[in-house]
ZAMARGU-4260 file (C-alpha; in steps of 0.2 Angstrom, whole numbers, plus 5000, padded with zeros to 4 digits):
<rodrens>
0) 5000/5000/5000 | 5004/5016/4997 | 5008/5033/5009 | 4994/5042/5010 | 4992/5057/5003
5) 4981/5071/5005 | 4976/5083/4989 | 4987/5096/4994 | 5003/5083/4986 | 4991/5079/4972
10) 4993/5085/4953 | 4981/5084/4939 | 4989/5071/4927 | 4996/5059/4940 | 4991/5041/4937
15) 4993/5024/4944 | 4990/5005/4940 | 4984/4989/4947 | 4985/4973/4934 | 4977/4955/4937
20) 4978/4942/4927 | 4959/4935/4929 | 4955/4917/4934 | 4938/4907/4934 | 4941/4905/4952
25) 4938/4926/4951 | 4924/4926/4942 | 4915/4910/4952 | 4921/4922/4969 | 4914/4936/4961
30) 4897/4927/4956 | 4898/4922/4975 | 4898/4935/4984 | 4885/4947/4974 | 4876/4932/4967
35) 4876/4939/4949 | 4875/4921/4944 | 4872/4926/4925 | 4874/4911/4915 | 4887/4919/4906
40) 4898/4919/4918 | 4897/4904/4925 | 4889/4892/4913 | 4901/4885/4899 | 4888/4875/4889
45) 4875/4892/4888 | 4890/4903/4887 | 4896/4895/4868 | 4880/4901/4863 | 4882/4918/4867
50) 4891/4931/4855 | 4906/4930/4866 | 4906/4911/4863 | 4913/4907/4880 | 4912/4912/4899
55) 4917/4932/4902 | 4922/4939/4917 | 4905/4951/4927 | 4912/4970/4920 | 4910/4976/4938
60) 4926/4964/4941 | 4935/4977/4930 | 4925/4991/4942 | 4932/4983/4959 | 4953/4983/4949
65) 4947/5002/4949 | 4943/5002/4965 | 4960/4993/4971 | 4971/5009/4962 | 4959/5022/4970
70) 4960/5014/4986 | 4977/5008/4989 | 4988/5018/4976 | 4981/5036/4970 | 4974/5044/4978
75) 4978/5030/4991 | 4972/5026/5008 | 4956/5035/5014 | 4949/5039/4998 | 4930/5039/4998
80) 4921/5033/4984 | 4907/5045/4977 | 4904/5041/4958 | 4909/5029/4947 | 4905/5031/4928
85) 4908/5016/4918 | 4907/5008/4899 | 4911/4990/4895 | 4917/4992/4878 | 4925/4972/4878
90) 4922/4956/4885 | 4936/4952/4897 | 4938/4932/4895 | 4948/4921/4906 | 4966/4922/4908
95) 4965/4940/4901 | 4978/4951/4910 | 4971/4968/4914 | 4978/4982/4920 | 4964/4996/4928
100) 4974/5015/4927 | 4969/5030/4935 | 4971/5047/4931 | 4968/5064/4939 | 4958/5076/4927
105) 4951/5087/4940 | 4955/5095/4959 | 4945/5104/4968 | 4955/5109/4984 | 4943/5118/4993
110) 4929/5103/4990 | 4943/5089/4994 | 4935/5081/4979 | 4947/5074/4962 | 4939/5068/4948
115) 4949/5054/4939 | 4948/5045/4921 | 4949/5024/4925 | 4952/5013/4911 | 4954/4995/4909
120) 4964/4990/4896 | 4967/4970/4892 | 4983/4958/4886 | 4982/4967/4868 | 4980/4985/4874
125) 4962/4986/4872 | 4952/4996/4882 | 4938/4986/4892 | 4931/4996/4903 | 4931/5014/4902
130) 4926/5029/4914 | 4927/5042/4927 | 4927/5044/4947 | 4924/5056/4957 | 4932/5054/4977
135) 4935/5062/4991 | 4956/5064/4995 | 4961/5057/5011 | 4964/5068/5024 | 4978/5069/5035
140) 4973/5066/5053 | 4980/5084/5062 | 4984/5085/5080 | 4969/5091/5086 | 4959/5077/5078
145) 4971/5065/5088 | 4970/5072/5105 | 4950/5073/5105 | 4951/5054/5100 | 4963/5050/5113
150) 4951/5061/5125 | 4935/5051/5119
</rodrens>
């Protein structure tokens, strides 16, 4: 994980990357947990008749790798989550390496708030998933914030 930092040691145009090579083991844990059991996902024999003629990852699997750069790389630790934009543009399949990249095209210092382009690129360099976010920055914890803590 990365040092947090708070907007002030932000700058439009920074980026950061996440990249995972995704498994059916992901996209049956996936399937799990928000019980999105769409066929084509998880059902081989329904999925060749589909036009992707196989199983495809859920495209909210390339929603959470955004999700990994915003909250463990930029902005980091802290950052809250308040919009997420997204269009699949491709199918990600299994084994497909993608790498989710975040970039800052807006700062609002006085709101605390960055808006970032996220994009999902596969293997090949094609984009998959393609967006915006807007967050919250973390913020630094002062002194004063830490002593009424400790007095609570």
């Amino acid at each position: 994980m990365e040092k947090i930092k708070t907007i002030e040691q932000l700058a439009v145009g920074d980026k950061a990357s996440f990249t995972k090579t995704i498994t059916e083991m992901d996209v049956v844990n996936f399937a799990g947990i928000t019980g999105d059991l769409n066929p084509a996902h998880i059902n081989e024999e329904y999925a060749k008749n589909t036009i992707f003629k196989g199983r495809i990852a859920h495209g909210m699997l390339s929603g959470g790798l955004i999700s990994a750069v915003l909250g463990t790389k930029l902005p980091g630790p802290g950052t809250i989550y308040l919009n997420q934009e997204l269009k699949f543009k491709a199918p990600v399949h299994f084994q497909d390496t993608v790498t989710a990249e975040v970039e800052i095209i807006e700062k609002n210092e006085e709101k605390n708030i960055l808006v970032l382009r996220t994009v999902c690129t596969n293997q090949k360099g094609k984009i998959v998933t393609d967006g915006t976010a807007t967050v919250l920055a973390p913020k630094k914890a002062n002194s004063k914030d830490n002593n009424s803590k400790k007095a609570s």
